[in-house]
Steps between C-alpha positions, in 0.01 A plus 500: 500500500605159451708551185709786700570290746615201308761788338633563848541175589681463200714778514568441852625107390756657268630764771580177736632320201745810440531578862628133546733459201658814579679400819725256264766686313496367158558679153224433248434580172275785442211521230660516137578826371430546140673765270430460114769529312431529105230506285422165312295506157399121414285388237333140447579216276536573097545229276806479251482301156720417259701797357349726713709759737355593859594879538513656884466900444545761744485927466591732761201731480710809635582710200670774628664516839334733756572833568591408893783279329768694742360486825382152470776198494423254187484136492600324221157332324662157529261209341551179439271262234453141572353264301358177628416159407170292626688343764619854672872441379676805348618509127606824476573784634610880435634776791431854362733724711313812456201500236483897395273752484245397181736210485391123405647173489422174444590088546435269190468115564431288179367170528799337405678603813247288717618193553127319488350242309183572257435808332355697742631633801336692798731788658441781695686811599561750777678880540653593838504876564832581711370886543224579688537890351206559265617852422808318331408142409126394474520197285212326262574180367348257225553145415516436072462187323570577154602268169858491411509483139221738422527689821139570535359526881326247561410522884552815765409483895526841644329471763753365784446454841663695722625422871756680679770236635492429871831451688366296867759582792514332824535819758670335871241636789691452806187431769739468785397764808613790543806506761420741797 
């Protein structure tokens, strides 16, 4: 008994609150509207040594296109590879316009091209998924450290975390009253 009416006495606070706001025409922002907007593959810190080559892979998993290829409009598979260093700043980077059915591609970043003192290096990598049609581009990637003379693997990650992107929009609410 007590706890419903501590809820109406709330509720009827915020109708008052609302009640007396709304006699002021004002435009305010509503909540945020979110919308994602690609699919983001990111994988932890590797380390890099001496003569060693960090490799970003990534395979469209669609072999063959799908039979419903006609009534369906395709996107292009667009992904892009970036590799990072241990402060978040970009090295590199690669756009793949459209990455094919059964197709794979890759980024290469040798030590040498970090500008970094010491031997070792940390980076870390990300692919951005511009299609969000999985009957025409479902990409897996995997992040390769391998030895540049001998060219033996010498580290793979495969398991990367995936997030879809979120795009956060301001929508206007105009709270002014209706006109009669």
């Amino acid at each position: 008994m007590q706890r419903k009416s501590l809820v109406l006495l709330c509720l009827g606070g915020a109708t008052l609150f609302l009640a007396a706001g709304g006699g002021i025409a004002q435009e305010r922002l509503a909540p945020v509207t979110i919308s994602p907007s690609t699919l983001t593959f990111s994988f932890g810190m590797l380390g890099l040594g001496t003569a060693q080559t960090a490799r970003l892979n990534v395979v469209n998993l669609v072999r063959t296109p799908p039979p419903i290829l006609v009534a369906i409009a395709q996107l292009p598979c667009k992904v892009e590879l970036d590799l990072y260093d241990d402060q978040g700043k970009l090295l590199k980077q690669k756009t793949i316009t459209n990455l094919g059915y059964g197709q794979a591609d890759f980024l290469d970043l040798a030590r040498s091209e970090v500008a970094a003192t010491g031997t070792h290096v940390e980076i870390s990598a990300a692919v951005k998924v511009g299609s969000n049609q999985s009957f025409f581009c479902s990409v897996t990637p995997t992040l390769e450290v391998f030895d540049g003379v001998t060219g033996a693997t010498m580290a793979i990650l495969e398991n990367a975390n995936s997030l879809p992107r979120l795009i956060f929009t301001p929508v206007p609410l105009n709270l002014a009253p209706a006109q009669p």
